[in-house]
N, C-alpha and C positions, 0 to 999 in steps of 0.2 A: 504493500500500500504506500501510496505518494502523499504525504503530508503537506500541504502548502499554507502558511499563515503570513501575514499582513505582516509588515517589517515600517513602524513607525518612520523607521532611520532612511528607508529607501523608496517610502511611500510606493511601496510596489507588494503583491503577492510573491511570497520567494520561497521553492521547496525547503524544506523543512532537515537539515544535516546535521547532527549536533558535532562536536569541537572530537570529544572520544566516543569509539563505536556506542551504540546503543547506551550509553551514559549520557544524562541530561541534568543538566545547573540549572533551576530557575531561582532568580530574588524577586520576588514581593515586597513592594512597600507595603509596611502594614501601619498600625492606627495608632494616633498619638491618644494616648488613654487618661485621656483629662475629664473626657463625659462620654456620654453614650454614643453608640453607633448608631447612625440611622440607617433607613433603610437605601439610600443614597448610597452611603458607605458599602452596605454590604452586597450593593449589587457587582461592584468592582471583584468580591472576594469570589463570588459565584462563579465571576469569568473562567478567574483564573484556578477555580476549582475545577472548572470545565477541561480548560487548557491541560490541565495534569491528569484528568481521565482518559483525556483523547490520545495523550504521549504515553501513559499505561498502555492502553487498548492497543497501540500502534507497536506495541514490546518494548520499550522505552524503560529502563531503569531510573527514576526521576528522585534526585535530590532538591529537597523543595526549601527556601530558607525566608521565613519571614522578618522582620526588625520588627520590634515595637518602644517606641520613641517614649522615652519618658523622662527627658531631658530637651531643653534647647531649641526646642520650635515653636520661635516667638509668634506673637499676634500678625506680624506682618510681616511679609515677604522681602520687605525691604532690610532686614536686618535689624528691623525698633519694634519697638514695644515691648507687653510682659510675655517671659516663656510660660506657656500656656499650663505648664506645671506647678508651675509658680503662683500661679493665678489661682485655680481651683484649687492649691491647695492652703491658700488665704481664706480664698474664699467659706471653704466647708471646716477650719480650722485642726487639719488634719496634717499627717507627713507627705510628702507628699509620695514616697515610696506607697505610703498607706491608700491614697488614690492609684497609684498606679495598676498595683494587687488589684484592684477593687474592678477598675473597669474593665481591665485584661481578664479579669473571670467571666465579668460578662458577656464581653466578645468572645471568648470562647465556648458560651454555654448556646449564646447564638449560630456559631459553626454546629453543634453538634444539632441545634433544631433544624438547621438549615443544610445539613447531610452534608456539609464542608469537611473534605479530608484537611484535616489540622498537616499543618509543614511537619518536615521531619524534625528542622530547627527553629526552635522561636527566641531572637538574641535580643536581649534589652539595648538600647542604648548607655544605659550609667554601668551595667557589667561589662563595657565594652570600652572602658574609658584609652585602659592603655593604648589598644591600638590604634585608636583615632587622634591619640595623641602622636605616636610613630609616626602615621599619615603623614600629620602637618608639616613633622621634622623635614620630612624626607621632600616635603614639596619647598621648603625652607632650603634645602643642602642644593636643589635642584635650580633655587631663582626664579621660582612662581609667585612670592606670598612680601607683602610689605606689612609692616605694622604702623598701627593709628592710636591714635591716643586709649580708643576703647576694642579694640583687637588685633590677631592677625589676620590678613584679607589675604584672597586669590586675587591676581594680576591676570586677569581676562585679554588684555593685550597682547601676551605672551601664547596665549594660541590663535591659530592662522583659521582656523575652524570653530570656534566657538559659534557655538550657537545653530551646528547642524542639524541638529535632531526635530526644531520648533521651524528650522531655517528663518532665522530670525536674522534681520535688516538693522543692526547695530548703531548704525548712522541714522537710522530713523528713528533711534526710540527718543523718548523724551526722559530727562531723566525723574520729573515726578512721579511720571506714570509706572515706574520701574521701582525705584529708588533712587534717595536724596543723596547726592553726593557727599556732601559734608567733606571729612578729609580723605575720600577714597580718588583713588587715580582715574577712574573709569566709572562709569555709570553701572554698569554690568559686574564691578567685581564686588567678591561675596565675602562674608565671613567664614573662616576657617576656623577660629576660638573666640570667643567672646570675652572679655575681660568685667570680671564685676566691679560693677557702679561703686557699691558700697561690701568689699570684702565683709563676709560674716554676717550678712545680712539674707541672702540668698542661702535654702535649704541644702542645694545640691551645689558645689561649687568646688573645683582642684586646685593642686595648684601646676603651674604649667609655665613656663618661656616667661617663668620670673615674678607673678602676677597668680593670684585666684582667676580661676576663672570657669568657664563652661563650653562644651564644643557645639560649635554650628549645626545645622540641622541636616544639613546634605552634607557635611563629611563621614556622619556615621554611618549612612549607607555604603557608602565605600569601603568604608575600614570592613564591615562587617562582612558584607557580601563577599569582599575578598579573603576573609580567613576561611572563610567556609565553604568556598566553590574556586579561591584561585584569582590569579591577577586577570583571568579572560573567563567568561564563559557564556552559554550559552541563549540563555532568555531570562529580560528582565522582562515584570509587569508591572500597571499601578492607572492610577486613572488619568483620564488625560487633562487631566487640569495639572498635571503634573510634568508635561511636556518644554513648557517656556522656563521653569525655573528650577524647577527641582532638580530634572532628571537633565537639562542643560549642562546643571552645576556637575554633577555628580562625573556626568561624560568629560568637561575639562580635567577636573583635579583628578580623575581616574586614568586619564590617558598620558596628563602629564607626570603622574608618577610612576606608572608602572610600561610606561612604554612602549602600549599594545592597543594597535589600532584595527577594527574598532574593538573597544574596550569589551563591551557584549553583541555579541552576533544579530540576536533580535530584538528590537524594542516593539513590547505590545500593550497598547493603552483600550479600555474599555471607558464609554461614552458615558453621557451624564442619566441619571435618571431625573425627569423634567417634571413639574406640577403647573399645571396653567401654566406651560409656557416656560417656567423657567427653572433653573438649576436645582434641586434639592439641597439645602443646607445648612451647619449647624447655625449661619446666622440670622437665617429665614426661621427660626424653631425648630428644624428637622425633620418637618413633617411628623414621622411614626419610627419608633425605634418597632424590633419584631415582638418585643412584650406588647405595646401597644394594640399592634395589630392584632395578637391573642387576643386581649380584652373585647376586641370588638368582632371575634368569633372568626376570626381568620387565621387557619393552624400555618408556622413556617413553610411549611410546604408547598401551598398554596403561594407564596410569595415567588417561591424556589421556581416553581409551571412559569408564574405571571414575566420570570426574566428571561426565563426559557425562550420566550415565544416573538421577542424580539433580537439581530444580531448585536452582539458585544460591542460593534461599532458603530452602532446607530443608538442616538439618545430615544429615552424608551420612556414616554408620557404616562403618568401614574392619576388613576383615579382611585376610588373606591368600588366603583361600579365595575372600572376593568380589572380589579385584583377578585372584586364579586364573579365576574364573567370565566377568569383564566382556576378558581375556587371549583367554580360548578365542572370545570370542563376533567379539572385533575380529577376531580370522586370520581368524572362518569370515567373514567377511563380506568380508573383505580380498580370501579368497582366491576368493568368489563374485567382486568386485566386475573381475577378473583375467580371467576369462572372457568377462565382458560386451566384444561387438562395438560401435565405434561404427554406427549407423546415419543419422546426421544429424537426428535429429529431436527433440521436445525432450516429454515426457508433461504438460504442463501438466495434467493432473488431479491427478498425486500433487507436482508442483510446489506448486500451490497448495494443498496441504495443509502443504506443508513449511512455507511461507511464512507461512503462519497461525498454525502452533505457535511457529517464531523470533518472527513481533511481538506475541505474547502473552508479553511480558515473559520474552522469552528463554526459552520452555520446548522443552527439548533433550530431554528425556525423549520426549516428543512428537513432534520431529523425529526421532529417531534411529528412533522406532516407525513413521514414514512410510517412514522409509528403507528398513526391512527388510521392510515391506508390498511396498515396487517391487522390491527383487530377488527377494523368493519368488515375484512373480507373473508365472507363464510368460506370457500373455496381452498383457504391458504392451510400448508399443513405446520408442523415445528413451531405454532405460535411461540409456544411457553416457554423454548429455550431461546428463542431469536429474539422476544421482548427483553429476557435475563439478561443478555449480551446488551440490548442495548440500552438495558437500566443502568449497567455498571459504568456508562459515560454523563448518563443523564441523570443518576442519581436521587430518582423519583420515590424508591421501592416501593416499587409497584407491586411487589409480590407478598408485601411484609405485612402480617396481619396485624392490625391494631390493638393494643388492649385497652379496655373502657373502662372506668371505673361506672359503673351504674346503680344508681343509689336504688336501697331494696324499695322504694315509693315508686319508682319507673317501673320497677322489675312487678311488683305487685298491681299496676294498672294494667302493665301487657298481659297479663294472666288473667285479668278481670274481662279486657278484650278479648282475648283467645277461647275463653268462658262462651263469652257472646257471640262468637262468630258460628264457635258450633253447635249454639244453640238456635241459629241462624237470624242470632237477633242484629241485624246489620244497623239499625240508627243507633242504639246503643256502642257496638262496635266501632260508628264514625266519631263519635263521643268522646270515644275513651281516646281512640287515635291520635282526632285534633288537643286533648288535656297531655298526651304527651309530646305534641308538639311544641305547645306553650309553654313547654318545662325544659324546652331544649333539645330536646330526643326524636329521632325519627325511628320509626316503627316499619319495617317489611316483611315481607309475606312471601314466601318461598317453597321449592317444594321440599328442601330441608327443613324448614321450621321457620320461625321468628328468628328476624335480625333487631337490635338494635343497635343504633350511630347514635353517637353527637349530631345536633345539626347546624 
């Protein structure tokens, strides 16, 4: 099978090779764990949950490596304001390690509702300090980096290519729109260390090049990424709002330190999830983290369909109504997929269509339209194992029975019902149905017995 994905850096489809045979590097930007993850946030992680099923499925040995920031990612891009750790953990009058703990469990309690295969490595940023500090040296020993009254900075002038990735027009930016120059040499150069304002005031702060201080927010994906996957490899991901500045940074000081052009083979960005129109995010309110959505009777999963059914690279407009629409569509299929007998055998025709839509750069839209092509077709054989094969990229489990906690007040009205049915008292029987409706529960009729769902 031919793998072809989108290549950020070459704005082309490019088959898919990795660096060592059947061995695959990917880094993940992951989440600065100051508040919750919205649902914005985690359609990004879905992608690239995708991404590393489709590289399994294809034999792929995948080492998967995420960061999670919990240090040094100020309020603004520009290099000012509070680090956002710093922040919330004024705020809630807590350590801020003690936040960090705190929403890193959540985001990961979210992976596991959201059937996200968790990275092999998940590396903090402050357990991470030495080697980000090495980075700096080495970009220091090298003639990239000057220092300013309140840090060390990259010297963005010093590469001839900066700014491939965004292809971004350097003479054209402005510098408010960017960042303030102040005493930087360049519009575009970044912080490498930060120096603290008021030593010992700050929870999290080293010391370093003579000074307390703290590292930049894009050096530590470098440092990281590199101890764990090597000075090159094969796929990075992250959203694309992450294109112009992050993932810019990261390509200069990564290439001018380690000397290896390109730095990572693929860059793959996953598109905004939109509300009326515009971006989802934390300074909009967030819309819904996935607990919210529980509250209002929408399991993970149902969220997990609703990404499914748009490509990773098209912003994907979010209602309640389409999360209600893509809800009804996952049971009906759930509850087909619940029927299917295995038979042992396997439909290699609608296989190979599947197969075709995943390595065309991950199109799920496509897969999921195969999918529902094999269960409506009476005719087709090998449903059960060719669904299983293609659950294992989609992630759905479709096959996986649910357990209900159902309280003995439900359990004893459907028996009241079941009373009345064969006694063939049917207005009574519509009675008791709709009273366990109203309670939450749906009631079926089958020729195995009573089902009851959530509803």
């Amino acid at each position: 099978m031919t793998l072809k994905l989108y290549n950020t850096l070459t704005r082309k489809k490019q088959i898919f090779k990795p660096i060592k045979d059947n061995e695959v590097g990917i880094y993940t930007c992951g989440p600065t764990v100051y508040w919750y993850q919205h649902i914005g946030n985690l359609r990004s992680y879905i992608f690239s949950d995708i991404l590393k099923r489709v590289l399994s499925y294809n034999g792929f040995k995948v080492k998967h490596v995420m960061n999670v920031t919990d240090v040094g990612h100020l309020t603004s891009d520009s290099d000012e304001g509070e680090d956002k750790m710093e922040k919330a953990a004024a705020k809630e009058g807590k350590k801020a390690g003690e936040i960090a703990d705190f929403y890193l469990k959540l985001f990961r309690e979210d992976f596991k509702k959201l059937n996200i295969i968790e990275p092999g490595i998940w590396c903090k940023a402050t357990e991470h300090i030495k080697e980000q500090i090495e980075l700096v040296e080495k970009l220091k020993e090298k003639g990239y980096t000057y220092e300013t009254a309140d840090g060390i900075y990259f010297d963005t002038s010093k590469v001839k290519d900066y700014g491939k990735l965004a292809r971004l027009k350097i003479e054209n930016l402005e510098a408010g729109k960017r960042i303030e120059v102040g005493e930087k040499k360049n519009k575009t150069d970044f912080a490498l260390w930060k120096f603290s304002e008021e030593p010992g005031k700050r929870q999290q702060e080293w010391s370093a090049f003579g000074k307390m201080g703290f590292p930049g927010w894009h050096i530590e994906c470098s440092a990281m990424s590199s101890k764990y996957l090597g000075e090159q490899f094969d796929i990075h991901t992250g959203g694309e709002d992450h294109i112009p500045i992050h993932h810019t940074n990261e390509i200069a000081q990564s290439e001018a330190a380690f000397g290896k052009k390109p730095w990572v083979k693929f860059w793959l960005h996953g598109a905004f999830l939109l509300f009326k129109g515009e971006k989802v995010s934390k300074s909009k309110g967030g819309l819904y983290t996935i607990s919210e959505l529980e509250e209002k009777g929408f399991p993970a999963s149902s969220y997990r369909y609703f990404a499914l059914t748009a490509h990773y690279r098209t912003q994907l407009n979010f209602s309640l109504e389409s999360l209600e629409n893509a809800k009804n569509s996952y049971e009906r299929i759930k509850n087909i997929a619940s029927e299917i007998k295995d038979d042992g055998k396997i439909n290699e025709n609608y296989l190979k269509q599947f197969e075709k839509a995943i390595n065309n750069d991950l199109d799920m839209p496509s897969a999921l339209a195969v999918l529902w092509n094999l269960v409506r077709d009476d005719k087709a054989t090998g449903k059960y194992k060719t669904i299983e094969k293609m659950d294992s990229v989609l992630g759905l489990d479709l096959f996986k029975k649910e357990i209900i906690d159902i309280p003995r007040e439900i359990q004893q009205l459907a028996e009241q019902r079941e009373k009345a049915r064969k006694e063939k008292n049917w207005k009574e029987a519509d009675r008791l149905r709709d009273e366990i409706n109203k309670k939450g529960f749906i009631i079926e009729d089958s020729s195995g017995g009573i089902k009851i769902k959530k509803g």
